[in-house]
C-alpha positions as CSV (number, residue, x, y, z in Angstrom):
1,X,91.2,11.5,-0.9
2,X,88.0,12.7,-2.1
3,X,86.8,9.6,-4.0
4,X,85.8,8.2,-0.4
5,X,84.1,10.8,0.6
6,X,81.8,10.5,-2.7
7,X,81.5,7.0,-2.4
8,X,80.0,7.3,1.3
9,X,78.0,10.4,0.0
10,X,76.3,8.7,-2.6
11,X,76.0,5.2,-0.5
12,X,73.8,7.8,2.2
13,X,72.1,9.0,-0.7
14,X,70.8,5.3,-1.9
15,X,69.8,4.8,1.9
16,X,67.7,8.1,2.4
17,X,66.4,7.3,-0.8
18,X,65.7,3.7,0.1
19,X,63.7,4.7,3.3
20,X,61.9,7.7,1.6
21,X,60.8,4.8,-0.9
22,X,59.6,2.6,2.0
23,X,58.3,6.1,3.9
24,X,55.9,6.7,0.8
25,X,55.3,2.7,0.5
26,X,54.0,2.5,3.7
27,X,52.0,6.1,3.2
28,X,50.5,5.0,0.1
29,X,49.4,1.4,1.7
30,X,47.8,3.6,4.4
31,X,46.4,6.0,2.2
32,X,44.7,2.8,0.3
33,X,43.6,0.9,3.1
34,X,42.1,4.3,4.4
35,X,40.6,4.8,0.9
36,X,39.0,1.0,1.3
37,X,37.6,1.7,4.7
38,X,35.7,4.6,3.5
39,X,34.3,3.6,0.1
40,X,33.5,-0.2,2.5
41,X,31.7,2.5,5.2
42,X,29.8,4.4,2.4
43,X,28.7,1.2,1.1
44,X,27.1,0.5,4.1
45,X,26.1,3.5,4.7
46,X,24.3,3.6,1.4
47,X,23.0,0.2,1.9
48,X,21.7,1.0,4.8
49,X,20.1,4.8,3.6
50,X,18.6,1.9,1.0
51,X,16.9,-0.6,3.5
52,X,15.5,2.3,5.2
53,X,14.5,3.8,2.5
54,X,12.3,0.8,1.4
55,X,11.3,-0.1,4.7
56,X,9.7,3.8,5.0
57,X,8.2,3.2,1.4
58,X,6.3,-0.3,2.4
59,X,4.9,1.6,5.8
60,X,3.5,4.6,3.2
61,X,1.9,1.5,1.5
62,X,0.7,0.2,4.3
63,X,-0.7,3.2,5.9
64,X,-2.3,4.7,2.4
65,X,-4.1,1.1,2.3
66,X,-5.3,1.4,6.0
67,X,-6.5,5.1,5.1
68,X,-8.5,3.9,2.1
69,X,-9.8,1.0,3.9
70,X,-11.0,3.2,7.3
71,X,-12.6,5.8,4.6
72,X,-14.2,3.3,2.9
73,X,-15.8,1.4,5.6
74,X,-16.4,4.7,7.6
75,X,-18.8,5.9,4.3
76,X,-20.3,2.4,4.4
77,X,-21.2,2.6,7.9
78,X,-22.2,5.8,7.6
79,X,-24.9,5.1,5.1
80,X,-26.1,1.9,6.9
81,X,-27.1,4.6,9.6
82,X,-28.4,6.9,7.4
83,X,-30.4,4.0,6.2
84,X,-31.1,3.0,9.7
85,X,-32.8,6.9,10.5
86,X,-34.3,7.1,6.9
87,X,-36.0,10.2,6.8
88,X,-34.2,12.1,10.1
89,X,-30.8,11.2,8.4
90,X,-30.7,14.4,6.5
91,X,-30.2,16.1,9.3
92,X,-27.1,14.5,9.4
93,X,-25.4,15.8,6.1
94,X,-22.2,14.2,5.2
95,X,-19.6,11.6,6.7
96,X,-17.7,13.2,8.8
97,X,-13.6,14.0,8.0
98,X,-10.8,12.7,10.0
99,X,-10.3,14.5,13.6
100,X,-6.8,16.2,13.0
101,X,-5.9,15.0,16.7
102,X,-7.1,11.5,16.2
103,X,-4.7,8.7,18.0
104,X,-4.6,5.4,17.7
105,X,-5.7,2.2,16.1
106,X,-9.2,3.4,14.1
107,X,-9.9,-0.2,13.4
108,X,-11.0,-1.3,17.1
109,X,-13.2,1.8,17.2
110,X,-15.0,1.1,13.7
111,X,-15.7,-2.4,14.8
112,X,-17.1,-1.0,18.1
113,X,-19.4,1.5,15.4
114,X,-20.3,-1.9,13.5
115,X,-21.3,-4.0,16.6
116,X,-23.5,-1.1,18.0
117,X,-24.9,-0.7,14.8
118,X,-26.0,-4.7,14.7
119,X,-27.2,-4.4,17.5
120,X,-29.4,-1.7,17.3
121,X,-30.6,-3.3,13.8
122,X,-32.1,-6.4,16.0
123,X,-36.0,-5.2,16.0
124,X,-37.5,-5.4,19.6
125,X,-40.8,-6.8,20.8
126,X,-43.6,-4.0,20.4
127,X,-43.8,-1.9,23.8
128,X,-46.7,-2.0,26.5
129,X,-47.8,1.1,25.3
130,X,-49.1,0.0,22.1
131,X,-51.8,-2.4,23.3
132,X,-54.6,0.0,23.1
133,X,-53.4,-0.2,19.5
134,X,-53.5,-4.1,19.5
135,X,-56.9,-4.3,21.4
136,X,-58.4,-1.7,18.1
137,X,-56.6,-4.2,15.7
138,X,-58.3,-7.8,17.4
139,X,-61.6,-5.6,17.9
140,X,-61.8,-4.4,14.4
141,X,-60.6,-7.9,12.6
142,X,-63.4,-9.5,14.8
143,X,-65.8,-6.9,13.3
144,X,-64.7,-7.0,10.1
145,X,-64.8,-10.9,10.1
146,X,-68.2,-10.8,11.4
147,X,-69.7,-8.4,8.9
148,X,-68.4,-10.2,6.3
149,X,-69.7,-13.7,7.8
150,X,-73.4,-11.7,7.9
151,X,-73.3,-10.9,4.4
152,X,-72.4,-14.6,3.6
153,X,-75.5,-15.8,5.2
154,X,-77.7,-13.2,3.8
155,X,-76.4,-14.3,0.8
156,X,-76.9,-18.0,1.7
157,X,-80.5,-17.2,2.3
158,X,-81.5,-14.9,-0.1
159,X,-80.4,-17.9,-2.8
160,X,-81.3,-21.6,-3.4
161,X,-79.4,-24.3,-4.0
162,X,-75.9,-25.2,-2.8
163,X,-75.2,-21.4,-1.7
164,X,-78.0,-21.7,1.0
165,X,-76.0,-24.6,2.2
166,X,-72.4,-23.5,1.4
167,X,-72.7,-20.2,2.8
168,X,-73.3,-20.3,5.9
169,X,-70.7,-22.7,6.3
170,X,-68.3,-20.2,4.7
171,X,-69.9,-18.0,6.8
172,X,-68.8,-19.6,10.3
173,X,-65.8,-20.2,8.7
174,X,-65.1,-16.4,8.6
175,X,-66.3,-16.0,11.7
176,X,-63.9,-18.7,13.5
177,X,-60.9,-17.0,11.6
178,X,-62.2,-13.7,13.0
179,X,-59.5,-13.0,15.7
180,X,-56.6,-14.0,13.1
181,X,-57.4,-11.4,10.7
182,X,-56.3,-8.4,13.4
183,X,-52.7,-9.9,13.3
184,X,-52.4,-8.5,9.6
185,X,-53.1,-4.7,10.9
186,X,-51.4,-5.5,14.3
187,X,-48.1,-6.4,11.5
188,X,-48.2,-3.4,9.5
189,X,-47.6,-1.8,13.0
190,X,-44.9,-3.7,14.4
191,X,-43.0,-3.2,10.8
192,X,-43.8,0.7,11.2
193,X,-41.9,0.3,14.3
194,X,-39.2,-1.6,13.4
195,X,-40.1,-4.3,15.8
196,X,-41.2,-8.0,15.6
197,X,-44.7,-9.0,16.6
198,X,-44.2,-11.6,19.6
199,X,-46.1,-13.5,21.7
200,X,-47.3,-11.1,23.6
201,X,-48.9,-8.8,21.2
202,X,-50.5,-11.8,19.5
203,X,-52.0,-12.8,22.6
204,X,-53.5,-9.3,23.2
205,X,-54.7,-9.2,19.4
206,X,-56.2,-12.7,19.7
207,X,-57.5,-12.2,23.2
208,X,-59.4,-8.7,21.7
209,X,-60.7,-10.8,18.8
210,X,-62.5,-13.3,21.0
211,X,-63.8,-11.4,23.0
């Protein structure tokens, strides 16, 4: 009577056991699979963290160079003006740091600093106001030529020979060129000024010369 009810005992026995085997089977598959999915999403994750992480040390690159390059070509425009002012440039003292509130792009804005800068360097013509200057420079060149083509001839006569011929031929030479030799004064002022000597100063110098 009781070997039966063994038999059936120990045939539930080998069935709980089977599906406790299959239970922790399918458990450990999960547990592994779960274990797979998280080492695959720190992967990425790390990957990623990685990318990022090289992406933000190329922009430090890139914005270090841009920094060296604005301070460089900042100082080198700032001594082209200093340059430009000469003496009133020590007013000036040194360049100038970076404005801690300072936005945006500081390349259009030193571009804009080098055009102004060209175009301030292009010398004008000398003003109006300067041809009383001009008139002295054509007067005195005319007198000056003059007084040198009056020693030539009283040089010329005071000798014999060929200098009693050649110079007073010299002399009118000197003469003739009289109204050119104010342009060399009338120069020195224009360079003074930082401006070119156009056509109409050299008409004024010339015209003050003649007459």
């Amino acid at each position: 009577m009781n070997e039966p009810v063994a038999s059936e005992t120990y045939a539930a026995q080998l069935r709980r056991l089977a599906e406790l085997t299959s239970r922790v089977a399918a458990q450990r598959k999960e547990a592994h699979t779960w274990y797979a999915q998280q080492c695959a999403a720190a992967d990425r994750a790390v990957a990623e963290a990685t990318e990022q992480v090289r992406r933000a040390e190329a922009e430090v690159a890139e914005a270090r160079e841009l920094v060296e390059r604005v301070d460089a070509e900042a100082a080198h425009l700032w001594q082209e003006l200093r340059t430009r002012l000469g003496a009133g440039a020590r007013r000036l003292g040194d360049p100038p740091g970076p404005a801690r509130d300072a936005t945006g792009d500081p390349v259009p804005l030193l571009h804009g600093v080098r055009e102004l800068l060209n175009r301030t360097r292009q010398p004008g013509e000398l003003p109006g106001s300067v041809n009383p200057l001009l008139v002295l420079c054509g007067v005195g060149g005319a007198v000056v030529a003059y007084a040198l083509g009056v020693g030539a001839r009283a040089v010329g006569a005071g000798s014999g020979g060929d200098l009693a011929v050649g110079m007073p031929v010299l002399a009118l030479v000197v003469t003739l060129l009289g109204p050119l030799v104010g342009l060399a004064p009338a120069r020195l002022l224009a360079d003074r000024r930082h401006a070119v000597l156009g056509p109409r100063p050299i008409t004024v110098v010339l015209a003050a010369g003649l007459l």
